[in-house]
PDB file of the backbone (N, CA, C, O) and the ligand in Angstrom, with CONECT records:
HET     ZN  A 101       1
ATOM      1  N   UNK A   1       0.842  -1.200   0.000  1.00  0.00           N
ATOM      2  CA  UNK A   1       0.000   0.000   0.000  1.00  0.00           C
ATOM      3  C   UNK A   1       0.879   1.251   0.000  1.00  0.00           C
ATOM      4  O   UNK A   1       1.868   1.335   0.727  1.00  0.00           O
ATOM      5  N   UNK A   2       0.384   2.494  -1.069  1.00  0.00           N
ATOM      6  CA  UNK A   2       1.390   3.281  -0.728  1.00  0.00           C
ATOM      7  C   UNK A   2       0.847   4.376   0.283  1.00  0.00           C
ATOM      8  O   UNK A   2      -0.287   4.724   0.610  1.00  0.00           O
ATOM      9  N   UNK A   3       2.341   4.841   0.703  1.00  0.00           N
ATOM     10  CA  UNK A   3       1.885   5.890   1.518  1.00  0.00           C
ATOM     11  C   UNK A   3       1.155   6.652   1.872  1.00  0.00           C
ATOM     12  O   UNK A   3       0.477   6.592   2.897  1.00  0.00           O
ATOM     13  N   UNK A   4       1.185   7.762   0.822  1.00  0.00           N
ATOM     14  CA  UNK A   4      -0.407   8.860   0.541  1.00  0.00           C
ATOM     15  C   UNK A   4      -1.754   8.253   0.502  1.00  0.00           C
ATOM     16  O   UNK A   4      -2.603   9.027   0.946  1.00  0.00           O
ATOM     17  N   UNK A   5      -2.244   7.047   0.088  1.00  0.00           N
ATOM     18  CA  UNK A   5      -3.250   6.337   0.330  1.00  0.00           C
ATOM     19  C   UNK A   5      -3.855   6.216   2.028  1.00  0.00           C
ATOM     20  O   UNK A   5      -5.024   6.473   2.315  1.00  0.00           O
ATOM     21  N   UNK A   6      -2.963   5.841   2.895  1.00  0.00           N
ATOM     22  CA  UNK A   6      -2.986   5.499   4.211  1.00  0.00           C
ATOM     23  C   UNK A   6      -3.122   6.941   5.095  1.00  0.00           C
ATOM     24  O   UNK A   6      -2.404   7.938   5.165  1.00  0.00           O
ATOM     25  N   UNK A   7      -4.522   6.516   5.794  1.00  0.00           N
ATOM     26  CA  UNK A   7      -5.074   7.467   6.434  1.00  0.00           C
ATOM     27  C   UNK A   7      -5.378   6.756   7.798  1.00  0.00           C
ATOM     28  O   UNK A   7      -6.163   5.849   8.075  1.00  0.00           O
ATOM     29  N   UNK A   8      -4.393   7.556   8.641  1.00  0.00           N
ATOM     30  CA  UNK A   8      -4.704   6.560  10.253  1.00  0.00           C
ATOM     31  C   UNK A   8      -5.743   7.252  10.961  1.00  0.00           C
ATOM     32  O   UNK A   8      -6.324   8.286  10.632  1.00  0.00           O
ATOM     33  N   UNK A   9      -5.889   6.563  11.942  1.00  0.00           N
ATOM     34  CA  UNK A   9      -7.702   6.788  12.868  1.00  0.00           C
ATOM     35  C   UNK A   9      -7.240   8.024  14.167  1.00  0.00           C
ATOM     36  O   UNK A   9      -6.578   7.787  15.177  1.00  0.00           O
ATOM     37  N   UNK A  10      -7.684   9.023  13.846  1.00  0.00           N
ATOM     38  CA  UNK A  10      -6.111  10.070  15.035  1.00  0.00           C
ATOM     39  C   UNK A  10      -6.987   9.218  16.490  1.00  0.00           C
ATOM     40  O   UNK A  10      -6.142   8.645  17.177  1.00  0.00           O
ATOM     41  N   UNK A  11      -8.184   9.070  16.955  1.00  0.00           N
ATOM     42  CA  UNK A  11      -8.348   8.428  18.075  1.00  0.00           C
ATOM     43  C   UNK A  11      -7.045   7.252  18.844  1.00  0.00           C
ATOM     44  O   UNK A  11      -6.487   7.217  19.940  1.00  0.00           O
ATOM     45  N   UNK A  12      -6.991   6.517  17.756  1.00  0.00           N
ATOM     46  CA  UNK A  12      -6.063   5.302  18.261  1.00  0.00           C
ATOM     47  C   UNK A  12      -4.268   6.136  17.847  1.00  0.00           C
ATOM     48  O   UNK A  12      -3.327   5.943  18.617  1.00  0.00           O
ATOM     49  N   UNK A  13      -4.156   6.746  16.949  1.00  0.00           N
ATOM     50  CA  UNK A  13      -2.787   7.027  16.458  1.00  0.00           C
ATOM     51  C   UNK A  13      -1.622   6.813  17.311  1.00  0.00           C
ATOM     52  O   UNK A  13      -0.671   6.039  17.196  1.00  0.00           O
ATOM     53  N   UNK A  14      -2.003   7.915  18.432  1.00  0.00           N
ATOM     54  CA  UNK A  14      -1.015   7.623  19.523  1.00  0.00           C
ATOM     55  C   UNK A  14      -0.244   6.629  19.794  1.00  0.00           C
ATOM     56  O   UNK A  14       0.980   6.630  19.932  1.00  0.00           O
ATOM     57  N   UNK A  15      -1.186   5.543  19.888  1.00  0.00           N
ATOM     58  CA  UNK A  15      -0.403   4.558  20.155  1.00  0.00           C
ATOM     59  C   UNK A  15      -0.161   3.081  19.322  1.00  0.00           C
ATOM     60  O   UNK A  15       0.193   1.984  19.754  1.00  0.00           O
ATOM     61  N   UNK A  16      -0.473   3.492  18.063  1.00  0.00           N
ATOM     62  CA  UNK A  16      -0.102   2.950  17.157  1.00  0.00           C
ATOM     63  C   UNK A  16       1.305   2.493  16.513  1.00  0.00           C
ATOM     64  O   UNK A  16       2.251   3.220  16.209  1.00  0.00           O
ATOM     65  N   UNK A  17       1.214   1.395  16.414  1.00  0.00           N
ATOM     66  CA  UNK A  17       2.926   0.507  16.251  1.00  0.00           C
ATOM     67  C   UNK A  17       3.115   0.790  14.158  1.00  0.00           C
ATOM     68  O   UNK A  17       2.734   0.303  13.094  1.00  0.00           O
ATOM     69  N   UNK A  18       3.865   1.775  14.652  1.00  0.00           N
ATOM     70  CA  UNK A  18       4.713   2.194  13.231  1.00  0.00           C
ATOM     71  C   UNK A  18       6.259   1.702  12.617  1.00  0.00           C
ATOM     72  O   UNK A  18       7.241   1.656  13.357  1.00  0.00           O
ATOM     73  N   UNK A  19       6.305   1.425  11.479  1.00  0.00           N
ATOM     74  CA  UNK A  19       7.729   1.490  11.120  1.00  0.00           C
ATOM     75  C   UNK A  19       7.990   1.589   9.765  1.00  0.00           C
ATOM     76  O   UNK A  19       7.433   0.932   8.885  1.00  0.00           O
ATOM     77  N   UNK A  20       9.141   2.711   9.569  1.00  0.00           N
ATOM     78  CA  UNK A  20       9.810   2.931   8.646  1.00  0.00           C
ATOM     79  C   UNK A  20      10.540   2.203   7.697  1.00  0.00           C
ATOM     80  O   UNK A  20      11.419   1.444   8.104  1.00  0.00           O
ATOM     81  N   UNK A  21      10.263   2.339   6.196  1.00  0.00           N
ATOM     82  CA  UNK A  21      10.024   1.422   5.086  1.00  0.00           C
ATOM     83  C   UNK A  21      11.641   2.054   5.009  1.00  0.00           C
ATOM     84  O   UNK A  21      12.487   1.234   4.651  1.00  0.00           O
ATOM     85  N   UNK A  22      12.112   3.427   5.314  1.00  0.00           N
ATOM     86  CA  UNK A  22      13.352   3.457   4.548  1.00  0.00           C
ATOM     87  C   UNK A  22      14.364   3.465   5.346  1.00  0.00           C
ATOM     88  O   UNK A  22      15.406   3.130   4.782  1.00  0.00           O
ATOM     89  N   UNK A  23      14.505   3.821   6.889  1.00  0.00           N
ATOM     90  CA  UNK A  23      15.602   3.592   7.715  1.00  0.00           C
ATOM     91  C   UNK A  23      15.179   2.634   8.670  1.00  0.00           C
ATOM     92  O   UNK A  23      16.105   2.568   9.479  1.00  0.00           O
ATOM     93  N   UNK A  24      14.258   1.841   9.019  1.00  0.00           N
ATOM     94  CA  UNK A  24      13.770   1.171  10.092  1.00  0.00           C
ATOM     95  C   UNK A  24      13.659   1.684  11.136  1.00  0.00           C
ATOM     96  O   UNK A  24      14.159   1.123  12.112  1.00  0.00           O
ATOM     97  N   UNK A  25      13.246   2.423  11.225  1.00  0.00           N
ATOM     98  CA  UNK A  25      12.180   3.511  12.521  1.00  0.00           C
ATOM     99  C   UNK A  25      11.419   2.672  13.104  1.00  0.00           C
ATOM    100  O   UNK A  25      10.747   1.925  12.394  1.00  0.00           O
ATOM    101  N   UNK A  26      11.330   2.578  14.558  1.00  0.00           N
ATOM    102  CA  UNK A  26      10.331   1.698  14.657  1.00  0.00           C
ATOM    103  C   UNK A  26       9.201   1.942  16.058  1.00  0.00           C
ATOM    104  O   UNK A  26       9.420   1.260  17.060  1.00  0.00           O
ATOM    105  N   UNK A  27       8.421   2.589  16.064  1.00  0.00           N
ATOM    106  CA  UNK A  27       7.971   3.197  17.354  1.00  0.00           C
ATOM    107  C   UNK A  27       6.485   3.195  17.194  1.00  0.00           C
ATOM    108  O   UNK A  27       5.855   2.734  16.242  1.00  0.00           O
ATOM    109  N   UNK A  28       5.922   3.902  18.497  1.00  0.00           N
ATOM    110  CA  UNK A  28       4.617   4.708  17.615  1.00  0.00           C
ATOM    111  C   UNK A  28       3.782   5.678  17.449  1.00  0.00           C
ATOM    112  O   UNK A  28       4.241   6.541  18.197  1.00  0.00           O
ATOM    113  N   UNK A  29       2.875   6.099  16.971  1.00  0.00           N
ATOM    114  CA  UNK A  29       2.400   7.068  16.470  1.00  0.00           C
ATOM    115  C   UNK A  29       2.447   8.518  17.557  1.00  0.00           C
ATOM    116  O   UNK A  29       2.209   9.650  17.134  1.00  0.00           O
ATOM    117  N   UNK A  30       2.706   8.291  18.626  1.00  0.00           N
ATOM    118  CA  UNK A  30       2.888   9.713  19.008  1.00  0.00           C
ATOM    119  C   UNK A  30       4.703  10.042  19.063  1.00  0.00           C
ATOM    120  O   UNK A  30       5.245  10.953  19.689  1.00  0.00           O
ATOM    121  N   UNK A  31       5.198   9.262  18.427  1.00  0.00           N
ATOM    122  CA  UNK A  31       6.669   9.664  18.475  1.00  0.00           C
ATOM    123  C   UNK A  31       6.899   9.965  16.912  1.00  0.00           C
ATOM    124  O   UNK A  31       8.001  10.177  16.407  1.00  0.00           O
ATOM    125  N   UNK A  32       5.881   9.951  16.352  1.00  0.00           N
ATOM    126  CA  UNK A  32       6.274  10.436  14.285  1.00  0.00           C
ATOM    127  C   UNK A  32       6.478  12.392  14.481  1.00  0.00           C
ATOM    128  O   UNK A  32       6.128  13.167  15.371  1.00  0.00           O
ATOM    129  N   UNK A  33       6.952  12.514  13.626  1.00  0.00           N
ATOM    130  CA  UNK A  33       6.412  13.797  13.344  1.00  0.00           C
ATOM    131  C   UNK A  33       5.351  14.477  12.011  1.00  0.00           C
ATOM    132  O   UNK A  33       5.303  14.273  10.798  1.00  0.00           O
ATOM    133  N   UNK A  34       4.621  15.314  12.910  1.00  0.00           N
ATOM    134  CA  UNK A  34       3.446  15.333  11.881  1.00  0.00           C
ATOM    135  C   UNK A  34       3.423  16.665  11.594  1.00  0.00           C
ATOM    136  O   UNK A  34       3.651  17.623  12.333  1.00  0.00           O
ATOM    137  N   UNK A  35       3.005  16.606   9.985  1.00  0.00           N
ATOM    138  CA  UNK A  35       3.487  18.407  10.015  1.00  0.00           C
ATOM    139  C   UNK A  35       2.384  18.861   9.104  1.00  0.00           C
ATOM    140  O   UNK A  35       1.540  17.971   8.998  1.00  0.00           O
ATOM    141  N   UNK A  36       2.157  19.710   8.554  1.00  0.00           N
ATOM    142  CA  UNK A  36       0.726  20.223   7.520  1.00  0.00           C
ATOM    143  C   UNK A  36      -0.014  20.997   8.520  1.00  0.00           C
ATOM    144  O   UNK A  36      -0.848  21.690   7.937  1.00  0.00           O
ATOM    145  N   UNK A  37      -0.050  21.168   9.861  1.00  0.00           N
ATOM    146  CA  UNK A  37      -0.977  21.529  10.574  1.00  0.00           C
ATOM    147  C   UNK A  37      -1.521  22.806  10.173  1.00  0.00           C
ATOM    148  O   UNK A  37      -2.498  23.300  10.737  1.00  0.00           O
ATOM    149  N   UNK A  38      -0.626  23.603   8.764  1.00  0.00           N
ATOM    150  CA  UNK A  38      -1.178  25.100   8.422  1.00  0.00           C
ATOM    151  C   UNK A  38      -1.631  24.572   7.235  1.00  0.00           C
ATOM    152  O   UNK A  38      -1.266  23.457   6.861  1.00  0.00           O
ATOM    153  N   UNK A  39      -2.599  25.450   6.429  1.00  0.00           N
ATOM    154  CA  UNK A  39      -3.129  25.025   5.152  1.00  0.00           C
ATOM    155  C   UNK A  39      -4.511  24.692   4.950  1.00  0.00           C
ATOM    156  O   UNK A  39      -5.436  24.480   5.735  1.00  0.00           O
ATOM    157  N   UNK A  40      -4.390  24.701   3.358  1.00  0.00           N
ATOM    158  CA  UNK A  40      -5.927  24.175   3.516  1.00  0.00           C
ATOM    159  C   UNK A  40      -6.488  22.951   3.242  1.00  0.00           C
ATOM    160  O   UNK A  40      -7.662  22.589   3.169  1.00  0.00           O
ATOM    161  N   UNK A  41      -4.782  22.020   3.016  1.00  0.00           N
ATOM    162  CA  UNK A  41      -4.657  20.277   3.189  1.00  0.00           C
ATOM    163  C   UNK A  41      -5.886  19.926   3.843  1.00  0.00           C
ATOM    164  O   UNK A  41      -6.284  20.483   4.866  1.00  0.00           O
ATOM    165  N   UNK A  42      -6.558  18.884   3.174  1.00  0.00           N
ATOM    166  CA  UNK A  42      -7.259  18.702   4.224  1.00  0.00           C
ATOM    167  C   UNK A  42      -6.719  17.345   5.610  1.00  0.00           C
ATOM    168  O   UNK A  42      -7.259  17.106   6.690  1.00  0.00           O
ATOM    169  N   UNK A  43      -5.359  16.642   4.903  1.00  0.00           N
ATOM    170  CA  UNK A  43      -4.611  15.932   5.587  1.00  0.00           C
ATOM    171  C   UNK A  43      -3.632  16.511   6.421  1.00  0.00           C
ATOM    172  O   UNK A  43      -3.394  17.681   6.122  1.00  0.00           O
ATOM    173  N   UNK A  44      -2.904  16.004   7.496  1.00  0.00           N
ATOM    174  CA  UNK A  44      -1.723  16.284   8.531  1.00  0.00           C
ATOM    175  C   UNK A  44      -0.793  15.660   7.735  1.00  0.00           C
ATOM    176  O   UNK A  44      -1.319  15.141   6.751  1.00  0.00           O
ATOM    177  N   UNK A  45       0.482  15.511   7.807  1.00  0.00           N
ATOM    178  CA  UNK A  45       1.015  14.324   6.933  1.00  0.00           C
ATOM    179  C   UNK A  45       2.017  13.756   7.810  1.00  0.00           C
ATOM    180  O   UNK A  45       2.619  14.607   8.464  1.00  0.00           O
ATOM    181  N   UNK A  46       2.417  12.376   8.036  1.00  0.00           N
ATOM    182  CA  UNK A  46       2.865  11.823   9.123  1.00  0.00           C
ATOM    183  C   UNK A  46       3.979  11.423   8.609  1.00  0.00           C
ATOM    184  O   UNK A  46       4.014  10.778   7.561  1.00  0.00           O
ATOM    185  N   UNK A  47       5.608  11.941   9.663  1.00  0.00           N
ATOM    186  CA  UNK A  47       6.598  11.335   8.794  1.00  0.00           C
ATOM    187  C   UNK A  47       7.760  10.775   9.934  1.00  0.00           C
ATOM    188  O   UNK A  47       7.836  11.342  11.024  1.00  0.00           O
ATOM    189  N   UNK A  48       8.284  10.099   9.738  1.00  0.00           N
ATOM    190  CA  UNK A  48       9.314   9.204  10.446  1.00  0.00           C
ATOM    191  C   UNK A  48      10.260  10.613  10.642  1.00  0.00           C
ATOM    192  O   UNK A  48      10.712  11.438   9.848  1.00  0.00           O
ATOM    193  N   UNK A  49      10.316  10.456  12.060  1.00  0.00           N
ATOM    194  CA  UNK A  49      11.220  11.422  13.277  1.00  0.00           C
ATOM    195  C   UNK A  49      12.480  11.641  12.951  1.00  0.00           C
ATOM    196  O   UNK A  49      13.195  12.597  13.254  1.00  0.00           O
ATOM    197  N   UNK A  50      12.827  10.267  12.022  1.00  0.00           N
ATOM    198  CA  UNK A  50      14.671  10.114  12.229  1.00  0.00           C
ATOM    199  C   UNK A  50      15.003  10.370  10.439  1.00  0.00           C
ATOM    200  O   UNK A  50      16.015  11.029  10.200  1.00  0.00           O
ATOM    201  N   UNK A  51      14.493  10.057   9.687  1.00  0.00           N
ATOM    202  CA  UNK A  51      14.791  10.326   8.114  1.00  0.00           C
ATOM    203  C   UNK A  51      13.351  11.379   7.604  1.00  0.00           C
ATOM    204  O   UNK A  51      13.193  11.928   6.514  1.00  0.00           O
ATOM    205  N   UNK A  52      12.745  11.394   8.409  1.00  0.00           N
ATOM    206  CA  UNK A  52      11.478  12.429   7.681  1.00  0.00           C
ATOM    207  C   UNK A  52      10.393  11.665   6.381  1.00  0.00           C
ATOM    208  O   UNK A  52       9.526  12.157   5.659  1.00  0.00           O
ATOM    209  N   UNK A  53      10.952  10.217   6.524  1.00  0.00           N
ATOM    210  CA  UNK A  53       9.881   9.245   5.089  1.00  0.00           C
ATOM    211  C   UNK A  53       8.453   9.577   5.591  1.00  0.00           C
ATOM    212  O   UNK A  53       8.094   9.558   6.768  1.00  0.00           O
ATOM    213  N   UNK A  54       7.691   9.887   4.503  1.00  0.00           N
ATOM    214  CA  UNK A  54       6.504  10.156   4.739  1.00  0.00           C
ATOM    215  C   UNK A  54       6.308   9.004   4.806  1.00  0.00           C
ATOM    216  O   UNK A  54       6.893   8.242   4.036  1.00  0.00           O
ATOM    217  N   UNK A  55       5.277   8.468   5.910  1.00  0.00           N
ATOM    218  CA  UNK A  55       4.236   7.241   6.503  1.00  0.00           C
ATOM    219  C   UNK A  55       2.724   7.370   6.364  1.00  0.00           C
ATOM    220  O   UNK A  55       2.159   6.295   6.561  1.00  0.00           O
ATOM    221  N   UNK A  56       1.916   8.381   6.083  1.00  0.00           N
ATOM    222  CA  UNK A  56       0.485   8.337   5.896  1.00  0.00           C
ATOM    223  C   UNK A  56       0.015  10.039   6.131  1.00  0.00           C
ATOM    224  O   UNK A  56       0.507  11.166   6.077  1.00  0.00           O
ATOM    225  N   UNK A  57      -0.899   9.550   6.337  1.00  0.00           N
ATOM    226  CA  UNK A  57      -1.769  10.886   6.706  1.00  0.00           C
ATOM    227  C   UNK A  57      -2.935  11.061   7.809  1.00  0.00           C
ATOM    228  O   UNK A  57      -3.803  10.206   7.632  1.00  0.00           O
ATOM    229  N   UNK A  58      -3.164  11.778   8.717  1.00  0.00           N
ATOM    230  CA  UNK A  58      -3.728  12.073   9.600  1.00  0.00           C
ATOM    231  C   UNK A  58      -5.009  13.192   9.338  1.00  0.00           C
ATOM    232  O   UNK A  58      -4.761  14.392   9.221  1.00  0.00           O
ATOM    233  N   UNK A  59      -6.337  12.677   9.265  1.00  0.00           N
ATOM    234  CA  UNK A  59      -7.180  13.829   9.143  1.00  0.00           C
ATOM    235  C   UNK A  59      -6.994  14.709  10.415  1.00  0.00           C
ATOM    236  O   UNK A  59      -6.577  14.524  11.558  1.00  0.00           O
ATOM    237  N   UNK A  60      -7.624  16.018   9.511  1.00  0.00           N
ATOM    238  CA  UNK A  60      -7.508  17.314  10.527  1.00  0.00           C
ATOM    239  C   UNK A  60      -8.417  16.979  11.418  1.00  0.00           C
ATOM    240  O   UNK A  60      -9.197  16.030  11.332  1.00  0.00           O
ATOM    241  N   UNK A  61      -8.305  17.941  12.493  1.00  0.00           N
ATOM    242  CA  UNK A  61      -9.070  17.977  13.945  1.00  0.00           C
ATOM    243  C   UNK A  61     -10.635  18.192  13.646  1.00  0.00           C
ATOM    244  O   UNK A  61     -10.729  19.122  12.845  1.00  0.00           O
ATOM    245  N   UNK A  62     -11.569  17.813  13.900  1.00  0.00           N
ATOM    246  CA  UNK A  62     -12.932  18.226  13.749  1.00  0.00           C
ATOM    247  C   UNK A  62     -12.514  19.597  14.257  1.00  0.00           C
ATOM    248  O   UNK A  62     -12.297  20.175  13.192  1.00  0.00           O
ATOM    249  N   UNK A  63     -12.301  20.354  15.086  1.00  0.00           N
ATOM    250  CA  UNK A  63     -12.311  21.006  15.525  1.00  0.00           C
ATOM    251  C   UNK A  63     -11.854  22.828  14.480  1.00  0.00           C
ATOM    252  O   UNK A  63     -11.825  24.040  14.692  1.00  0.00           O
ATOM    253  N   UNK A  64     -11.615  21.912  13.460  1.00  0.00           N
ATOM    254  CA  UNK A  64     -11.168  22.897  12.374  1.00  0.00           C
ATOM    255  C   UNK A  64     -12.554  23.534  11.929  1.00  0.00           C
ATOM    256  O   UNK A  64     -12.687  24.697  11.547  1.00  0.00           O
ATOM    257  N   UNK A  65     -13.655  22.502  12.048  1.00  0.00           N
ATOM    258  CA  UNK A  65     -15.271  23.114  11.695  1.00  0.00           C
ATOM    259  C   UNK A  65     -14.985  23.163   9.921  1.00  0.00           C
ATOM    260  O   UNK A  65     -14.281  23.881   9.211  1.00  0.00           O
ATOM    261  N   UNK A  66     -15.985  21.931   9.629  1.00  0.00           N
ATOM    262  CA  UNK A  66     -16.376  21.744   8.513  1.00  0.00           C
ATOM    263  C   UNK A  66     -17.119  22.573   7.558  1.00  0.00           C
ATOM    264  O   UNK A  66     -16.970  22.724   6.345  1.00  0.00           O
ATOM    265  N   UNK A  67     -18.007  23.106   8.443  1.00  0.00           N
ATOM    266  CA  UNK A  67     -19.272  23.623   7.990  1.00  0.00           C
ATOM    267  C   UNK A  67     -18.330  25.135   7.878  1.00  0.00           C
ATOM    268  O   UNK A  67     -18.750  25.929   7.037  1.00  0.00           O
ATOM    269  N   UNK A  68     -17.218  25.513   8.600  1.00  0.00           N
ATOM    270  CA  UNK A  68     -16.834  27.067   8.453  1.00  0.00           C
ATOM    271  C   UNK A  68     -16.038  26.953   7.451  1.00  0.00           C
ATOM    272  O   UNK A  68     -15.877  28.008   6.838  1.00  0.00           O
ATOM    273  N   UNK A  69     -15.353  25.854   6.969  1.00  0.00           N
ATOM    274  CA  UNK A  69     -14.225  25.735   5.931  1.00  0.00           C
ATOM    275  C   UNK A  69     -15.385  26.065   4.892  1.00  0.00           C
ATOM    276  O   UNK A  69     -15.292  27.164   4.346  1.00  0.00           O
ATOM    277  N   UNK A  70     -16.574  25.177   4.512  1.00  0.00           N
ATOM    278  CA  UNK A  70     -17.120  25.730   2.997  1.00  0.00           C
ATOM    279  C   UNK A  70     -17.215  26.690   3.243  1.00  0.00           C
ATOM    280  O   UNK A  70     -16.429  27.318   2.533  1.00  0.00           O
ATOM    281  N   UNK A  71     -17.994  27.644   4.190  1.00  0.00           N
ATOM    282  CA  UNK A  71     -18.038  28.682   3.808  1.00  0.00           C
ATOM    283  C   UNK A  71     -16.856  30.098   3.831  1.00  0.00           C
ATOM    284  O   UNK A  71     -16.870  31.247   3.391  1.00  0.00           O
ATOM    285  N   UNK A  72     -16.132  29.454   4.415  1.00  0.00           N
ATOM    286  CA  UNK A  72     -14.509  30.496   3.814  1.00  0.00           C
ATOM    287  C   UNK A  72     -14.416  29.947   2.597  1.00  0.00           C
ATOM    288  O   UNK A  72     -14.548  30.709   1.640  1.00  0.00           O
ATOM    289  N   UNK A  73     -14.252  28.986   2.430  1.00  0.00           N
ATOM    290  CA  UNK A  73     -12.913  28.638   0.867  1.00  0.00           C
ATOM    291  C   UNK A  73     -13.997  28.241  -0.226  1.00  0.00           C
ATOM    292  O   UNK A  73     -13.637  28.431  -1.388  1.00  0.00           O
ATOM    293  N   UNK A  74     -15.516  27.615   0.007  1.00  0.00           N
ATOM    294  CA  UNK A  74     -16.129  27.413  -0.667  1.00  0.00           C
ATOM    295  C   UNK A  74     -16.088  26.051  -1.132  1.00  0.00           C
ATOM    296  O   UNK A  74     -15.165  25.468  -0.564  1.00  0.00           O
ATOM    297  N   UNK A  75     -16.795  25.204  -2.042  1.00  0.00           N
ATOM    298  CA  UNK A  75     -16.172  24.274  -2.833  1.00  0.00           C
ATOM    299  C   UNK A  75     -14.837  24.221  -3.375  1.00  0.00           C
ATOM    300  O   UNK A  75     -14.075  25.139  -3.678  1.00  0.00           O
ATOM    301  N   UNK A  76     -14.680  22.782  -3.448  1.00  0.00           N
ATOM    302  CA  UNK A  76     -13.598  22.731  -3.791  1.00  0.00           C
ATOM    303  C   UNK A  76     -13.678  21.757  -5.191  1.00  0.00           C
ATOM    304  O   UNK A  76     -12.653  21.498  -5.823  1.00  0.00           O
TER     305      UNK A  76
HETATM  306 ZN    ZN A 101      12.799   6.655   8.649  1.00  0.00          ZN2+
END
């Protein structure tokens, strides 16, 4: 499966058993680093701490408010 496809559950993430396809990273999900948090991505993007390999993607926070994003940015 590739990477960008894979969308983890942020409830469980934390503690989710991860590992790195290109240096063997091997930990979990609250030790990745996750970065995208600005933008209008609608993904986080999750990447291994020690080489930066992207590993998946993390939906944004509900808390971003769905209903306020259409109406700032509109359709997309
Ligand atoms: Zn790595």
């Amino acid at each position: 499966m590739n990477a960008k496809d894979i969308i983890y559950d942020q409830r469980t993430f934390d503690d989710k058993h991860l590992t790195c396809p290109r240096c063997g990273w091997d930990g979990t999900g609250s030790e990745t680093h996750v970065a995208g948090f600005y933008g209008i991505s609608k993904f986080k993007e999750v990447l291994c701490p020690k080489c930066s390999e992207y590993l998946g993607n993390l939906p944004r926070d509900r808390s971003y408010g769905e209903g306020k994003l259409d109406s700032q940015i509109g359709p997309i």
